[in-house]
C-alpha positions in Angstrom: 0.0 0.0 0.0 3.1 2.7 1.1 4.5 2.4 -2.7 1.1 2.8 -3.8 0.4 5.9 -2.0 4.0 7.2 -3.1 3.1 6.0 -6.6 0.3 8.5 -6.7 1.9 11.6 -4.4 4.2 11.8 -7.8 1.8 11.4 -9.9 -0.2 14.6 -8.2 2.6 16.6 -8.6 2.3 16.9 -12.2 -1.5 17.9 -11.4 -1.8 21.3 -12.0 -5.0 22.7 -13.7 -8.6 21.1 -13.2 -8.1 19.5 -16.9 -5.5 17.7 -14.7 -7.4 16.8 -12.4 -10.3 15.2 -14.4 -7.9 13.3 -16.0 -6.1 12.1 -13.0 -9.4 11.1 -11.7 -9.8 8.9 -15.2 -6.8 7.5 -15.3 -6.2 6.9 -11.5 -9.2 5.0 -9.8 -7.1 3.1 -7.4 -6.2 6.7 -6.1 -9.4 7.5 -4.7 -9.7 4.2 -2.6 -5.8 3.7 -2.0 -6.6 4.6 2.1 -7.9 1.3 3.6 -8.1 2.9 7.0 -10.5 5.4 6.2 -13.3 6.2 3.9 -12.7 9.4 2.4 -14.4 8.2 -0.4 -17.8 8.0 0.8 -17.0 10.9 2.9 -16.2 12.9 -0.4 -19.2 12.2 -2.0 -21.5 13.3 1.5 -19.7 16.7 0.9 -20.0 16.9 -2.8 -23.9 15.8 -2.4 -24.2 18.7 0.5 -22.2 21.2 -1.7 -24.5 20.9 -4.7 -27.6 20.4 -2.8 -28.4 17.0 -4.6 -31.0 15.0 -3.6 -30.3 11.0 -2.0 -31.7 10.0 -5.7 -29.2 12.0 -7.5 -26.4 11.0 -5.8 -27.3 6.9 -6.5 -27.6 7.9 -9.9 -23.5 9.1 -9.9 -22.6 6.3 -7.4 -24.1 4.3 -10.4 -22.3 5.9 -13.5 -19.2 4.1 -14.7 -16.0 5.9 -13.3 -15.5 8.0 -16.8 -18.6 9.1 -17.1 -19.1 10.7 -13.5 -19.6 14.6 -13.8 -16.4 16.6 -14.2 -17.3 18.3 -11.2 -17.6 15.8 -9.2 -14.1 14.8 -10.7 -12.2 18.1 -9.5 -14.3 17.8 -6.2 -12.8 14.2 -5.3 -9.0 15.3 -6.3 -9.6 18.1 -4.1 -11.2 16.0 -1.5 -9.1 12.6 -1.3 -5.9 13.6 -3.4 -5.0 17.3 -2.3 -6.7 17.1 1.3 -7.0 13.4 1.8 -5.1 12.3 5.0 -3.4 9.3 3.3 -1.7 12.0 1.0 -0.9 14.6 3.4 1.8 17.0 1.9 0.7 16.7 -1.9 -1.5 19.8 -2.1 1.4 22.0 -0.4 
């Protein structure tokens, strides 16, 4: 898990602009559930849903879309979220 974690921590330093970040998100799923001890994805998407007021039926219908096709909102959201401010990666975003 440690190389994996380092594995992506250099990857985010080439993230730069949110057209980075949607495309980290594509190409990097393993990066959003890297942190076994936590669950900062499911914590991510309770903040997303609360940030764009979405209703418990909305947010199934994302947690349903395949991993590409998820808004690219939601895509910068979760880089900012798990990646930049996500415990398991602490230092990345500085």
């Amino acid at each position: 898990m440690t190389s994996d974690i380092e594995y992506y921590k250099q990857l985010s330093k080439m993230v730069s602009t949110n057209h980075d970040k949607i495309n980290f998100f594509d190409q990097n799923q393993k990066a959003f559930y890297v942190d076994i001890y936590s669950d900062s994805w499911s914590k991510m998407m309770e903040a997303y849903a609360k940030a764009e007021n979405l209703s418990s039926e909305q947010l199934n219908k994302i947690e349903e879309m395949k991993w590409n096709e998820m808004p690219e909102n939601l895509k910068i959201f979760a880089y900012d979220f798990c990646i930049l401010n996500g415990f398991v990666f602490t230092g990345v975003g500085k």
